[in-house]
C-alpha positions in Angstrom: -0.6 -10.5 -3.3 3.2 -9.9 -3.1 3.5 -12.0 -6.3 1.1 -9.5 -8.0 2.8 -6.5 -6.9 6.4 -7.9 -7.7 4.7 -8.7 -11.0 3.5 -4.5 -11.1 7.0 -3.4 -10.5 8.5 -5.2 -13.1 5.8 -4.4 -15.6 7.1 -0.3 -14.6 10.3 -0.9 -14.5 10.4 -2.7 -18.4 7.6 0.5 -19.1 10.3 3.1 -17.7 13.4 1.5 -19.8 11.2 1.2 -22.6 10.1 4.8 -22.6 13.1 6.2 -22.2 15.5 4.1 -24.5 14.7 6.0 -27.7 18.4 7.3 -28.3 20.9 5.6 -29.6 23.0 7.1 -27.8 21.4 6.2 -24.3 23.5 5.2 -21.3 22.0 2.1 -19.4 22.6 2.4 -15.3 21.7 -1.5 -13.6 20.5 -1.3 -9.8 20.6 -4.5 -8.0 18.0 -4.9 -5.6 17.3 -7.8 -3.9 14.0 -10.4 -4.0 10.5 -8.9 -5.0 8.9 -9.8 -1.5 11.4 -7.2 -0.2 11.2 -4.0 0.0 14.5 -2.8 -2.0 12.9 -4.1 -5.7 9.9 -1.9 -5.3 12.3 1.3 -4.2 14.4 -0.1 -7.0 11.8 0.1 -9.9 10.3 3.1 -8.6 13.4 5.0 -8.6 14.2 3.2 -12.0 10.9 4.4 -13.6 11.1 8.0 -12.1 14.3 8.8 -12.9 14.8 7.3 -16.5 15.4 9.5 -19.6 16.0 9.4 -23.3 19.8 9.3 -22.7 20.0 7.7 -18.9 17.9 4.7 -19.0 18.0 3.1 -15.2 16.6 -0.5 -14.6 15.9 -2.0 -11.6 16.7 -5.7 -11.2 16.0 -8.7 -8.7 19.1 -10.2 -6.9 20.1 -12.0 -3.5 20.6 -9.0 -1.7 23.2 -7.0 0.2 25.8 -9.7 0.0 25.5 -10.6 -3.4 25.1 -6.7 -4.7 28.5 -6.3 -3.1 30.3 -9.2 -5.1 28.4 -7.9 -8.2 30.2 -4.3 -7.6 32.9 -5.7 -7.0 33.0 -7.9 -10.2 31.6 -5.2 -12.2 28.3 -6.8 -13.4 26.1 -4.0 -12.3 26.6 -0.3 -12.2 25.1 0.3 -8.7 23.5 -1.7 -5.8 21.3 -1.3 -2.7 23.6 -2.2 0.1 22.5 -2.1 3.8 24.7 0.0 6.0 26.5 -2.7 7.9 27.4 -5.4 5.1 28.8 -2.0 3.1 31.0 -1.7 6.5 32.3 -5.1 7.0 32.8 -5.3 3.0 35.5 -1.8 2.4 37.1 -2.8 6.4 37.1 -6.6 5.2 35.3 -7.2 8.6 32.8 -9.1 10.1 31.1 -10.8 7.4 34.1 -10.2 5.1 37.3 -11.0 7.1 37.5 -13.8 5.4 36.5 -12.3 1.7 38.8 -9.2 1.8 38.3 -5.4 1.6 36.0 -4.2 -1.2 37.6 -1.0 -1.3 36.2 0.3 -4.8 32.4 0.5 -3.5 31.4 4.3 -3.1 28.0 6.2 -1.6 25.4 7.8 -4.2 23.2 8.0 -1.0 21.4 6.9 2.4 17.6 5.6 1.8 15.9 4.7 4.3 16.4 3.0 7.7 15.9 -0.6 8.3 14.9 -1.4 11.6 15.6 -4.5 13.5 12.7 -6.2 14.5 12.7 -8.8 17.3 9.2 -10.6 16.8 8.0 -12.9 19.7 4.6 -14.6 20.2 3.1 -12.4 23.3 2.0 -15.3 24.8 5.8 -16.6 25.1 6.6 -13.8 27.6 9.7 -12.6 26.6 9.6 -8.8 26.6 13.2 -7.9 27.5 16.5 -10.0 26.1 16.6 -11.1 29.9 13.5 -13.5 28.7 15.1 -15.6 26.3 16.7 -18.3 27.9 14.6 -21.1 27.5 13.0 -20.2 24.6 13.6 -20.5 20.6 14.1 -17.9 19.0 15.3 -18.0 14.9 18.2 -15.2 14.0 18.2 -16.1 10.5 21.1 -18.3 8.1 24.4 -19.0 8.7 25.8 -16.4 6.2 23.5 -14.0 6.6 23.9 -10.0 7.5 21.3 -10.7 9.8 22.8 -12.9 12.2 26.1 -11.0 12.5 23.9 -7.9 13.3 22.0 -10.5 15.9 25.3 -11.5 17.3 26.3 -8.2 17.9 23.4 -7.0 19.4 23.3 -9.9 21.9 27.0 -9.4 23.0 25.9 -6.0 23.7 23.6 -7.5 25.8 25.7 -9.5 27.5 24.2 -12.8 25.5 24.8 -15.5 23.0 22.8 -17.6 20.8 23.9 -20.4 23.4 21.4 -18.5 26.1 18.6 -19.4 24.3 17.6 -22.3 21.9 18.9 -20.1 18.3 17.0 -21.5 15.3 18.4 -20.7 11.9 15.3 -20.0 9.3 14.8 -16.7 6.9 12.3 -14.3 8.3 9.5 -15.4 5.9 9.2 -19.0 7.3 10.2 -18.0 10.7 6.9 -15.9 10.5 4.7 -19.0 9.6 6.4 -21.0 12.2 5.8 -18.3 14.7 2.2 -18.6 13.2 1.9 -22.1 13.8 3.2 -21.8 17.5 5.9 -23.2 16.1 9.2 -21.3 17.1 8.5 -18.4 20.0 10.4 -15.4 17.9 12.5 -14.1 15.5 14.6 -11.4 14.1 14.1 -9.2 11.5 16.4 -6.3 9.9 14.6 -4.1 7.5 12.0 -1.3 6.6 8.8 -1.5 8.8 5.9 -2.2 7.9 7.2 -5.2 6.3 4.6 -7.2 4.7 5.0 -10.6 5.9 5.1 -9.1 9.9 2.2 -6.9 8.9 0.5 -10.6 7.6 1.9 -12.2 10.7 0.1 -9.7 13.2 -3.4 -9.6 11.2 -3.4 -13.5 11.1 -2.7 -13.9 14.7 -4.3 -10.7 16.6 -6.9 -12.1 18.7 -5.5 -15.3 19.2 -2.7 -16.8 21.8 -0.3 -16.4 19.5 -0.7 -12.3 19.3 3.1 -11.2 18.8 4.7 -8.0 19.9 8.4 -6.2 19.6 10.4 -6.5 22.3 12.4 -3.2 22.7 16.0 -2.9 21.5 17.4 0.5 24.1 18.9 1.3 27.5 22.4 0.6 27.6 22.6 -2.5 25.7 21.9 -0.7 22.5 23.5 2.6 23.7 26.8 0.3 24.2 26.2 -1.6 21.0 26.0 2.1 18.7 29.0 3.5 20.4 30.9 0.1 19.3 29.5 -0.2 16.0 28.3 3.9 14.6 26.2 2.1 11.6 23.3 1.0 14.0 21.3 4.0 14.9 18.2 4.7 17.1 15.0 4.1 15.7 11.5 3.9 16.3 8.8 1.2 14.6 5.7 3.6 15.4 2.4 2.6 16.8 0.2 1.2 14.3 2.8 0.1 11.8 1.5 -3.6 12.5 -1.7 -4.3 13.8 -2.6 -3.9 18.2 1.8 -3.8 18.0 2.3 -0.4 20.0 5.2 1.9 19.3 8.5 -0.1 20.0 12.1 1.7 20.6 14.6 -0.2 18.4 18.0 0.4 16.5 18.3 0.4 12.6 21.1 0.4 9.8 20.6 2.3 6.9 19.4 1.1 2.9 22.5 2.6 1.4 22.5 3.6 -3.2 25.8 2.1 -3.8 28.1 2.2 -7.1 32.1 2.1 -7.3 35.0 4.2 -8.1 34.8 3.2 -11.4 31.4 4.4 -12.2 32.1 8.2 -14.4 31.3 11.1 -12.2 28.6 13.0 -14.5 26.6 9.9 -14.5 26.9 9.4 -10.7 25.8 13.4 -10.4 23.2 12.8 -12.7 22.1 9.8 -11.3 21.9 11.4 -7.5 20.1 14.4 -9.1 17.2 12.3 -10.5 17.1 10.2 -7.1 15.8 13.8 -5.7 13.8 15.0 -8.3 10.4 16.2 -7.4 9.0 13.3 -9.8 11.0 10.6 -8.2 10.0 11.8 -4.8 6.8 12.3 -5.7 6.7 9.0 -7.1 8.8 7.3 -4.2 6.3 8.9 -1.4 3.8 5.8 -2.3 6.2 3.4 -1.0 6.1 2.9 3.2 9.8 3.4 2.3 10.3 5.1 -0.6 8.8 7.7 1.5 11.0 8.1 4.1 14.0 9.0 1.2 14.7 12.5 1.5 17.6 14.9 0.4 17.5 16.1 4.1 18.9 12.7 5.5 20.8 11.5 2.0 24.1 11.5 3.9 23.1 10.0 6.8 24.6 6.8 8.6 27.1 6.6 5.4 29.7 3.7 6.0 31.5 4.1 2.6 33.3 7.1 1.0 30.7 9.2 -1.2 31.2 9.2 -4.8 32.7 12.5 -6.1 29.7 12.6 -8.3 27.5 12.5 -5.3 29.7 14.7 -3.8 29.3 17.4 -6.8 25.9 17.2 -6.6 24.6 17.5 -2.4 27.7 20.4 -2.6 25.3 22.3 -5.0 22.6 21.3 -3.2 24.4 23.4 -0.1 24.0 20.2 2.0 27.2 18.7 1.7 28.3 17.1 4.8 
């Protein structure tokens, strides 16, 4: 099913570039995404589709993700990205997951998307319901190199933890899922936009059986401590219902963030954040569990790079310019 819909998007996004590229003298705008089981390509090509033109022609296109989309701003190869909120951080400080790697100090905001909530998936029948249950159990917090397990590190540390309390397995989220499935690993971490599809697959497969999974709650004054330390984490809420018998689960979240660099000619930026809030592209994006929660209202919000003075241009028109 993801495979189909992947397939779907890409059809609309070559349908979009198509339909718009009549001029010769169109200008072509790349967003990198990150992999079609995800839920940036589909924002991607939506937004792509919407907001393309006879002289702006935007295409969405598949990449590793956050990391990768900052090393391809950085080098120039696309003319925007989809960033989350933290890796943008660490990448124009040259912290965290970039102390080593340098300041990217070109990258600049066209807007906030959407939060990305981190998920903490255990097997219900494993008992953990608080980070005080995890010694003793194992518990995957994703690759070595991953935005992921910095955030997991951090958010441990807040909690007065390591990876060393608990057995820490390092697998990607998908086949952490199937292991959790297979009563194979106890839990996991996730960072991203809920419902995500594979939990939503987890939950349906397993409700009903002793392997039903809940959220454990990420608040109280570990995650009060850990947004004071580090202000692109942010309160959120995973609401009832998002994945099946799961109830409504407290959490913290770091923002999808439209990025593009210094570089990048202001009209095109102001044009570009213009058609991102476009009644059609809205329209558009409110079919996407995502897309829909990108509004003009909350464009600047949880911003960890400098906005771009095309964006700039355009949310001071707007009268919303923070």
């Amino acid at each position: 099913m993801r495979r189909l819909f992947a397939g779907v998007f890409t059809v609309l996004a070559l349908m979009g570039a198509a339909g718009a590229a009549h001029s010769e003298d169109a200008r072509y705008f790349k967003i990198a995404t990150a992999g079609t089981a995800g839920s940036y390509f589909p924002v991607g090509t939506i937004i792509a589709t919407a907001s393309s033109t006879p002289t702006l022609v935007v295409n969405a296109v598949a990449s590793n993700g956050s990391f990768a989309n900052v090393e391809a701003l950085a080098a120039g190869s696309v003319d925007s990205a989809f960033v989350q909120a933290d890796v943008a951080h660490w990448a124009v400080t040259g912290t965290g997951a970039f102390e080593a790697k340098g300041k990217r100090e070109s990258l600049r905001a066209i807007a906030a998307l959407y939060p990305e909530a981190v998920h903490l998936v255990v097997r219900k029948a494993s008992g953990i319901a608080s980070f005080a249950d995890l010694a003793g159990h194992h518990v995957a917090i994703d690759e070595p190199g991953s935005g992921t397990l910095v955030d997991v590190r951090l958010i441990l540390a807040a909690h007065g933890l390591s990876e060393r309390d608990f057995t820490a397995e390092y697998f990607k989220p998908d086949l952490a899922a199937q292991m959790v499935a297979a009563g194979q690993l106890d839990g996991f971490f996730y960072v991203g936009g809920a419902p995500d599809g594979a939990i939503a697959a987890l939950a349906a497969k397993v409700a009903g059986t002793p392997a039903e999974i809940t959220l454990v709650p990420i608040n109280g004054s570990g995650a009060k401590g850990l947004m004071a330390d580090n202000p692109f984490f942010t309160a959120a809420i995973i609401p009832a219902g998002a994945y099946p018998g799961v109830a409504e689960t407290h959490t913290v979240a770091v923002r999808a963030l439209w990025l593009t660099t210094a570089a990048t000619p202001d009209d095109v930026v102001e044009t570009i954040t213009a058609a991102l809030f476009s009644e059609a592209t809205l329209k558009a994006l409110a079919a996407h569990p995502q897309g829909a929660q990108i509004t003009l209202e909350h464009a600047q919000d949880g911003l960890t790079v400098p906005l771009h003075p095309g964006a700039k241009a355009f949310y001071a028109k707007a009268g919303i310019l923070k």
